[in-house]
C-alpha positions as CSV (number, residue, x, y, z in Angstrom):
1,X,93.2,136.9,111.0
2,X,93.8,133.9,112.7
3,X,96.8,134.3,116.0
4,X,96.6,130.7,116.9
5,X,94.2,127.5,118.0
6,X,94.0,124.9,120.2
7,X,92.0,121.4,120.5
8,X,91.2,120.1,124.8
9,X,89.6,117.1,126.0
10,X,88.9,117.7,129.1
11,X,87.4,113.9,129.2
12,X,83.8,114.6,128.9
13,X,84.2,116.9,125.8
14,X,86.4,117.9,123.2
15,X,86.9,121.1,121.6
16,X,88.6,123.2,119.2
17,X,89.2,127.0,120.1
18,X,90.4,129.4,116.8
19,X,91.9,132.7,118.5
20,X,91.2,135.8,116.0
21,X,93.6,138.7,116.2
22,X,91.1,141.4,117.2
23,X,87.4,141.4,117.5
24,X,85.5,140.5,114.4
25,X,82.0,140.2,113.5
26,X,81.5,136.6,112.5
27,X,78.6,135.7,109.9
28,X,80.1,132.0,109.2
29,X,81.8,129.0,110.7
30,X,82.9,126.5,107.6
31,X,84.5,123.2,108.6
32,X,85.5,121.3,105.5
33,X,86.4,117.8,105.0
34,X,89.3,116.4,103.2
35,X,87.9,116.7,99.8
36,X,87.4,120.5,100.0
37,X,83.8,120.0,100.3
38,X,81.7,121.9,103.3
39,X,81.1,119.5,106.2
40,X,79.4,122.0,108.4
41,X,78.4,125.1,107.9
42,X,77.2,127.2,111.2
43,X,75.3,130.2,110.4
44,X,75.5,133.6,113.5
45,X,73.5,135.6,114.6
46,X,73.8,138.7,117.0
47,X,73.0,136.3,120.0
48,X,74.6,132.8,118.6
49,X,76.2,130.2,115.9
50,X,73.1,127.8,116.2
51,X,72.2,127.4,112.5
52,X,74.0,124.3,110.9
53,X,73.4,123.1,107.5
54,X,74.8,119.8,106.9
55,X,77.4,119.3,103.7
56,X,79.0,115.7,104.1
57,X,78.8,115.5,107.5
58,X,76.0,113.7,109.2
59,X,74.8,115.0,112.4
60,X,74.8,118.8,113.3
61,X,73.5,117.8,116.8
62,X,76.6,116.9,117.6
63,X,78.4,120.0,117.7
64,X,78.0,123.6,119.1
65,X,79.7,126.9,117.9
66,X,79.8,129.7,120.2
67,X,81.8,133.1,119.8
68,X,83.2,134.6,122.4
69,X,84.9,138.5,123.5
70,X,87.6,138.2,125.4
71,X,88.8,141.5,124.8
72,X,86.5,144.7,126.0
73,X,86.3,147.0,122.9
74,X,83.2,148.9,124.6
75,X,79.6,149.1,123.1
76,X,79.3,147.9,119.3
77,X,76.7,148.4,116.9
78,X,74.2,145.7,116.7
79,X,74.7,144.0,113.2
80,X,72.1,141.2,111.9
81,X,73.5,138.0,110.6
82,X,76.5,138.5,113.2
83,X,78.1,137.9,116.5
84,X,81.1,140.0,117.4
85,X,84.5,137.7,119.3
86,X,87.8,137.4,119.2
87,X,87.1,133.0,119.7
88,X,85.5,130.9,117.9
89,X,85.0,127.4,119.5
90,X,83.4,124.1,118.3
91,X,82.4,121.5,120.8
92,X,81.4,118.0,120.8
93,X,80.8,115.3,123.6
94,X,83.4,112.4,122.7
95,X,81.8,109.3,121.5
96,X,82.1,105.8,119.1
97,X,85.0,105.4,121.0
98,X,86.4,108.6,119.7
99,X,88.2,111.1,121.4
100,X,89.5,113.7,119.0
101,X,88.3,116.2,116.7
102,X,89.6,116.0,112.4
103,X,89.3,119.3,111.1
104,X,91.4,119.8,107.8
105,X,90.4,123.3,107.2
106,X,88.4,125.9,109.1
107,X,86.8,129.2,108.0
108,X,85.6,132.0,109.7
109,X,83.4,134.5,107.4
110,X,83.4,137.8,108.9
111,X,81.5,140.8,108.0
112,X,82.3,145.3,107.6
Protein backbone atom coordinates (compact mmCIF):
# COMPACT_ATOMS: atom_id res chain seq x y z
CA UNK A 1 0.00 0.00 0.00
CA UNK A 2 2.63 2.29 0.87
CA UNK A 3 4.82 3.93 -2.60
CA UNK A 4 7.09 5.92 -0.47
CA UNK A 5 7.57 8.70 2.54
CA UNK A 6 9.31 11.59 3.36
CA UNK A 7 10.18 13.62 6.77
CA UNK A 8 10.76 18.05 6.11
CA UNK A 9 11.65 20.61 8.50
CA UNK A 10 10.96 23.46 6.96
CA UNK A 11 12.42 25.17 10.38
CA UNK A 12 9.18 26.05 12.03
CA UNK A 13 7.77 22.46 11.77
CA UNK A 14 8.59 19.08 11.03
CA UNK A 15 6.68 16.49 9.25
CA UNK A 16 6.34 13.17 8.07
CA UNK A 17 4.34 12.50 4.71
CA UNK A 18 3.40 8.48 3.88
CA UNK A 19 2.46 8.38 0.11
CA UNK A 20 -0.32 5.53 -0.52
CA UNK A 21 -0.46 3.90 -3.92
CA UNK A 22 -4.02 4.86 -4.76
CA UNK A 23 -6.81 6.45 -2.78
CA UNK A 24 -7.76 4.66 0.32
CA UNK A 25 -10.28 5.28 2.86
CA UNK A 26 -8.32 5.61 6.09
CA UNK A 27 -10.08 4.70 9.53
CA UNK A 28 -6.52 4.68 11.61
CA UNK A 29 -3.14 6.25 11.92
CA UNK A 30 -0.93 3.97 14.45
CA UNK A 31 2.58 5.25 15.37
CA UNK A 32 4.37 2.68 17.47
CA UNK A 33 7.32 3.03 19.58
CA UNK A 34 10.30 0.88 19.76
CA UNK A 35 8.77 -1.74 21.94
CA UNK A 36 5.98 -2.53 19.56
CA UNK A 37 3.55 -0.78 21.77
CA UNK A 38 0.99 2.00 20.21
CA UNK A 39 2.34 5.50 20.89
CA UNK A 40 -0.44 7.29 19.06
CA UNK A 41 -3.25 6.28 17.79
CA UNK A 42 -5.28 8.94 15.52
CA UNK A 43 -8.80 7.99 14.94
CA UNK A 44 -10.68 9.57 11.03
CA UNK A 45 -13.48 10.64 10.32
CA UNK A 46 -15.11 11.70 6.94
CA UNK A 47 -13.95 15.40 7.61
CA UNK A 48 -10.46 14.65 9.69
CA UNK A 49 -7.78 12.52 11.83
CA UNK A 50 -8.41 14.64 15.09
CA UNK A 51 -9.13 11.88 17.59
CA UNK A 52 -5.78 10.76 19.47
CA UNK A 53 -5.67 8.29 22.20
CA UNK A 54 -2.42 8.31 23.90
CA UNK A 55 -0.44 4.64 24.28
CA UNK A 56 3.16 5.53 25.60
CA UNK A 57 3.36 8.66 24.29
CA UNK A 58 2.61 11.78 26.34
CA UNK A 59 1.07 14.60 24.62
CA UNK A 60 -1.35 14.27 21.66
CA UNK A 61 -1.42 18.09 21.40
CA UNK A 62 1.59 17.96 19.89
CA UNK A 63 0.77 16.47 16.68
CA UNK A 64 -1.75 16.73 13.86
CA UNK A 65 -2.82 14.08 11.16
CA UNK A 66 -4.42 15.16 8.13
CA UNK A 67 -5.26 13.06 4.88
CA UNK A 68 -5.00 14.34 1.86
CA UNK A 69 -6.28 13.56 -2.22
CA UNK A 70 -3.95 14.31 -4.42
CA UNK A 71 -5.29 12.41 -7.09
CA UNK A 72 -9.03 13.25 -8.54
CA UNK A 73 -10.99 9.89 -8.51
CA UNK A 74 -14.42 11.92 -8.88
CA UNK A 75 -17.27 11.80 -6.25
CA UNK A 76 -17.02 8.99 -3.52
CA UNK A 77 -19.42 7.62 -1.31
CA UNK A 78 -19.51 9.14 2.08
CA UNK A 79 -18.27 6.45 4.60
CA UNK A 80 -18.35 7.09 8.61
CA UNK A 81 -15.33 6.46 10.52
CA UNK A 82 -13.26 7.49 7.38
CA UNK A 83 -11.40 10.01 5.27
CA UNK A 84 -10.54 9.11 1.72
CA UNK A 85 -6.30 10.24 0.49
CA UNK A 86 -3.69 9.00 -1.16
CA UNK A 87 -1.22 11.05 2.00
CA UNK A 88 -1.14 10.75 5.16
CA UNK A 89 0.87 13.38 7.14
CA UNK A 90 1.88 13.96 10.79
CA UNK A 91 2.98 17.31 11.95
CA UNK A 92 4.62 18.70 14.93
CA UNK A 93 6.12 22.21 15.78
CA UNK A 94 9.89 21.41 16.69
CA UNK A 95 10.75 21.84 20.28
CA UNK A 96 13.09 20.77 23.58
CA UNK A 97 15.61 21.47 21.34
CA UNK A 98 14.50 18.87 19.00
CA UNK A 99 14.29 18.95 15.50
CA UNK A 100 13.32 15.56 14.12
CA UNK A 101 10.64 13.15 14.14
CA UNK A 102 11.41 8.99 15.62
CA UNK A 103 8.91 6.98 14.12
CA UNK A 104 9.89 3.10 14.16
CA UNK A 105 6.79 1.93 12.61
CA UNK A 106 3.71 3.52 11.08
CA UNK A 107 0.20 2.09 10.22
CA UNK A 108 -2.39 3.12 8.15
CA UNK A 109 -5.86 1.14 8.84
CA UNK A 110 -7.94 1.41 5.91
CA UNK A 111 -11.45 0.40 5.39
CA UNK A 112 -13.86 -1.59 1.99
Amino acid sequence: MMVGSRTISDGSSLWLKVYLSQVHCVKQVIWYWSDGEPFYTWTCTENDCDTCVKGAGTNCGMYTVTVDRGQSTGDLPSKPGCKYGDTVKVQTTPSFGFDILWWYEIAIGKGM
